[in-house]
DRENDRENKOL-479867 format. One line per 5 residues: number of its first residue (from 1); their letters; for each residue x, y, z of N, C-alpha, C, O, CB. Coordinates in pm, whole numbers, padded with zeros to 5 digits. Glycine has a CB too. Layout:
BEGIN
NUM = A = X,Y,Z,X,Y,Z,X,Y,Z,X,Y,Z,X,Y,Z  ...;
// end
This chain:
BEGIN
1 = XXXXX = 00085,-00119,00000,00000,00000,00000,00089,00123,00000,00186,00145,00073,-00097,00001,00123  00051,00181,-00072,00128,00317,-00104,00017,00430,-00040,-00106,00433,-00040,00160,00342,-00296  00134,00530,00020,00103,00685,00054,00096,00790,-00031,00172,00789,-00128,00187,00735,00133  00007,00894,-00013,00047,00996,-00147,00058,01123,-00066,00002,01152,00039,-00083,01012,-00290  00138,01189,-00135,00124,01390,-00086,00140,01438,-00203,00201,01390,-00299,00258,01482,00029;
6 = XXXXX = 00055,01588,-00188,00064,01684,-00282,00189,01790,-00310,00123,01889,-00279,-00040,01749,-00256  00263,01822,-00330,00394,01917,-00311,00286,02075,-00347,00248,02105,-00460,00564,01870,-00460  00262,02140,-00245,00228,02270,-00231,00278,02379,-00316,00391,02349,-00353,00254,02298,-00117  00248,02472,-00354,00294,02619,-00489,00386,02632,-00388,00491,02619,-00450,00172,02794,-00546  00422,02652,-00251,00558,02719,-00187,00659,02551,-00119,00745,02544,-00032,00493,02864,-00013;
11 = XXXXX = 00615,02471,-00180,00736,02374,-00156,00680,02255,-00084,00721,02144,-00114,00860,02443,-00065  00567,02274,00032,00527,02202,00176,00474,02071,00087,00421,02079,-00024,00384,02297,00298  00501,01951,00161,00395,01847,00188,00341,01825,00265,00328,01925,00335,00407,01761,00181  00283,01730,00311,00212,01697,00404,00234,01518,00442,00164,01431,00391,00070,01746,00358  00335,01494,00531,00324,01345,00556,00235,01305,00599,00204,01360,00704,00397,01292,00621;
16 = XXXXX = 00142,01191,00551,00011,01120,00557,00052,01095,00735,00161,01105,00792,-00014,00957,00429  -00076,01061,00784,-00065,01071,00924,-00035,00886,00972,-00010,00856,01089,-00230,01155,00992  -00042,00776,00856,00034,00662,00929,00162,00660,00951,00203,00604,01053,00022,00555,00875  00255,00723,00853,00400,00749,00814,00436,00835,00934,00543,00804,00986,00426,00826,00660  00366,00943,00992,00412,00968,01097,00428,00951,01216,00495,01007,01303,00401,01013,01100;
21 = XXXXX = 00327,00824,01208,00308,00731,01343,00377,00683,01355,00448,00694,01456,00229,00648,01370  00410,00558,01214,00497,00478,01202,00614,00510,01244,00663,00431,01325,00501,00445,01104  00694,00630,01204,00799,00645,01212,00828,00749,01348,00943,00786,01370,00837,00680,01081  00722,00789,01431,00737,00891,01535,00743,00991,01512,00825,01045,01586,00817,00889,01602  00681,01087,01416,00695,01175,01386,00597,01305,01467,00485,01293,01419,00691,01145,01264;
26 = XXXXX = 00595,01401,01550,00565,01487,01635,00565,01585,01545,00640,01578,01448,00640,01497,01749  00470,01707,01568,00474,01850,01535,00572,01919,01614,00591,01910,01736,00345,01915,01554  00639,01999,01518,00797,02038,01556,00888,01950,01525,01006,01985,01536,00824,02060,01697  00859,01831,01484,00989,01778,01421,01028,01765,01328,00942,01739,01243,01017,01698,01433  01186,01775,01271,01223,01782,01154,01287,01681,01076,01372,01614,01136,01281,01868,01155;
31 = XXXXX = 01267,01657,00965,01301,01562,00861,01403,01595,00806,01442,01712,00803,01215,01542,00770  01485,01469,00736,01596,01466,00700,01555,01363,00517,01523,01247,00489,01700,01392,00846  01581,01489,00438,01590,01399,00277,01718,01318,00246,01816,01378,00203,01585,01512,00138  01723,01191,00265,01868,01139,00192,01839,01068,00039,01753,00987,00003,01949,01006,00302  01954,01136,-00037,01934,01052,-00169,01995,00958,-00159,02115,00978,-00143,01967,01100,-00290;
36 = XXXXX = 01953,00833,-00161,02025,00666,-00195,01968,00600,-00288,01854,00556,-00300,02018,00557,-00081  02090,00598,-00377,02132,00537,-00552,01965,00609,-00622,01971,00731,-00612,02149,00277,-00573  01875,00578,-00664,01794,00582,-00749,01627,00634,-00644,01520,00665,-00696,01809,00423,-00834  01654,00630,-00508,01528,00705,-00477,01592,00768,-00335,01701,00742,-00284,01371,00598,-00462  01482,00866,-00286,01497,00977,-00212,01411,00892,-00047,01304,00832,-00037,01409,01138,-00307;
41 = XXXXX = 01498,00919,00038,01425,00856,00207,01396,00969,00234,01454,01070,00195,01520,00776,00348  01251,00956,00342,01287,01074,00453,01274,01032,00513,01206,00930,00500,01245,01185,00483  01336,01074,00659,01350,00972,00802,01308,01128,00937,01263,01241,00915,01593,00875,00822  01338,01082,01025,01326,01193,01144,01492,01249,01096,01572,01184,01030,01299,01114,01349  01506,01359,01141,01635,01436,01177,01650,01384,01300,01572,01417,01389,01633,01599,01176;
46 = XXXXX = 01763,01285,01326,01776,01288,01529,01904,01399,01558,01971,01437,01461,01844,01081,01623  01923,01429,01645,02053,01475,01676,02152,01399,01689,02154,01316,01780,02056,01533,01771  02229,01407,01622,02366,01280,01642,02440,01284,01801,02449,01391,01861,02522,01324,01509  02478,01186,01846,02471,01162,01968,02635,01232,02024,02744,01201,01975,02436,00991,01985  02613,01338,02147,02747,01397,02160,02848,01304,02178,02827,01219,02265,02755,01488,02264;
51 = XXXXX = 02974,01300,02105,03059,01188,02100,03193,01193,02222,03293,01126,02246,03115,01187,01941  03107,01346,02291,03227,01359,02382,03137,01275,02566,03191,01260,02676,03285,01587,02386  02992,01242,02521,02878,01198,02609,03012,01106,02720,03054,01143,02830,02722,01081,02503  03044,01008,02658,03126,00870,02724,03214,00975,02812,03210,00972,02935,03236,00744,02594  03262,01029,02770,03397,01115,02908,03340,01176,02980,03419,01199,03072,03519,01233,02871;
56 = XXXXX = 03187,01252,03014,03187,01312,03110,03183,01221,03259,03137,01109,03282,03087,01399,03082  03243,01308,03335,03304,01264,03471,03398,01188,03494,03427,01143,03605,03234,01214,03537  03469,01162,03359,03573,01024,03385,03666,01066,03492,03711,00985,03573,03674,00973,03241  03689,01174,03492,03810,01241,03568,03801,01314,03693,03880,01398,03737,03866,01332,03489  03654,01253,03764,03577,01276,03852,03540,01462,03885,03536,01547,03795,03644,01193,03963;
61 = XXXXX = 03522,01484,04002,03516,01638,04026,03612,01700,04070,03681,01631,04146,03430,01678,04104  03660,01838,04048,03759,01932,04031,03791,01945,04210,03703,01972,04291,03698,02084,03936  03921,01920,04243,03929,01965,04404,03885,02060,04407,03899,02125,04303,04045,01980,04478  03832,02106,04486,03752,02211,04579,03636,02284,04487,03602,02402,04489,03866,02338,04645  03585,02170,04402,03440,02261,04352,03436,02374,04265,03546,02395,04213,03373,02323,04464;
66 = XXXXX = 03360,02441,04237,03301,02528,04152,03425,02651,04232,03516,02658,04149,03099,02546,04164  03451,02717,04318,03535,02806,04377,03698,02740,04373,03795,02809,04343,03473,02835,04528  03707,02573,04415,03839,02574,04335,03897,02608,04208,04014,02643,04189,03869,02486,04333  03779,02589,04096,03791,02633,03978,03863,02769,03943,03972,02794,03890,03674,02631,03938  03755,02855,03996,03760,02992,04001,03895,03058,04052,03934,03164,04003,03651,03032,04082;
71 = XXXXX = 03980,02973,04177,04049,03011,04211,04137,02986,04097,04152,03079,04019,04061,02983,04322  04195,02881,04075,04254,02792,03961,04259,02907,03840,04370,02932,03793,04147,02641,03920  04159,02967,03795,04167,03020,03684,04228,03187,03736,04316,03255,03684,04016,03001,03604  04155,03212,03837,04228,03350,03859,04375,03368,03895,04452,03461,03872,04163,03415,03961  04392,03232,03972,04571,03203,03910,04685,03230,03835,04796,03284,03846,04588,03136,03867;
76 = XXXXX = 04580,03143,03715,04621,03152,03604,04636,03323,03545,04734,03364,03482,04529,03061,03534  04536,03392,03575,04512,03493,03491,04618,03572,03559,04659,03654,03477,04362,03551,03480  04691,03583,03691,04693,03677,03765,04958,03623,03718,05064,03686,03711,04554,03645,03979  04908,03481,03705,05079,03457,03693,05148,03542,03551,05112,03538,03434,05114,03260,03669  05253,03613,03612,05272,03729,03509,05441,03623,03416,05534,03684,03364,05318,03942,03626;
81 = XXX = 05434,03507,03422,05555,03424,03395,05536,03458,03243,05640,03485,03183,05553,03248,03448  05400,03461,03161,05395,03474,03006,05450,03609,02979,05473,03626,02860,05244,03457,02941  05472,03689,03041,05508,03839,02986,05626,03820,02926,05685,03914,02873,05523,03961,03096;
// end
């Protein structure tokens, strides 16, 4: 069984409302056209997954917190060794 849409005078379709079930498709979400070899997909747009996700916390928390930080950096800012 085949789906149909109309392509609108300013560009819009309209994905039939099983295709968006099927595939999870929500108002506000955006689609992604890929061309592969001889026809055109559309799928959801996901966000690709942050690849830096796996390291957070590996290196646990900073001695002395959010104010060790601060100190740490005003340190930095304050050592005149780069002049």
């Amino acid at each position: 069984m085949g789906y149909f849409s109309t392509i609108s005078s300013k560009g819009r379709l309209t994905v039939p409302p099983e295709i968006r079930k099927r595939i999870g498709l929500k108002p506000g979400d955006r689609v992604e056209f890929v061309a592969e070899e001889s026809q055109i997909v559309i799928r959801p747009a996901r966000p690709e997954a942050n690849p830096f996700a796996k390291f957070i916390g590996i290196a646990g928390p900073f001695p002395g917190g959010e104010e060790g930080i601060k100190a740490w950096i005003d340190d930095m800012r304050s050592d005149k060794d780069y002049e």
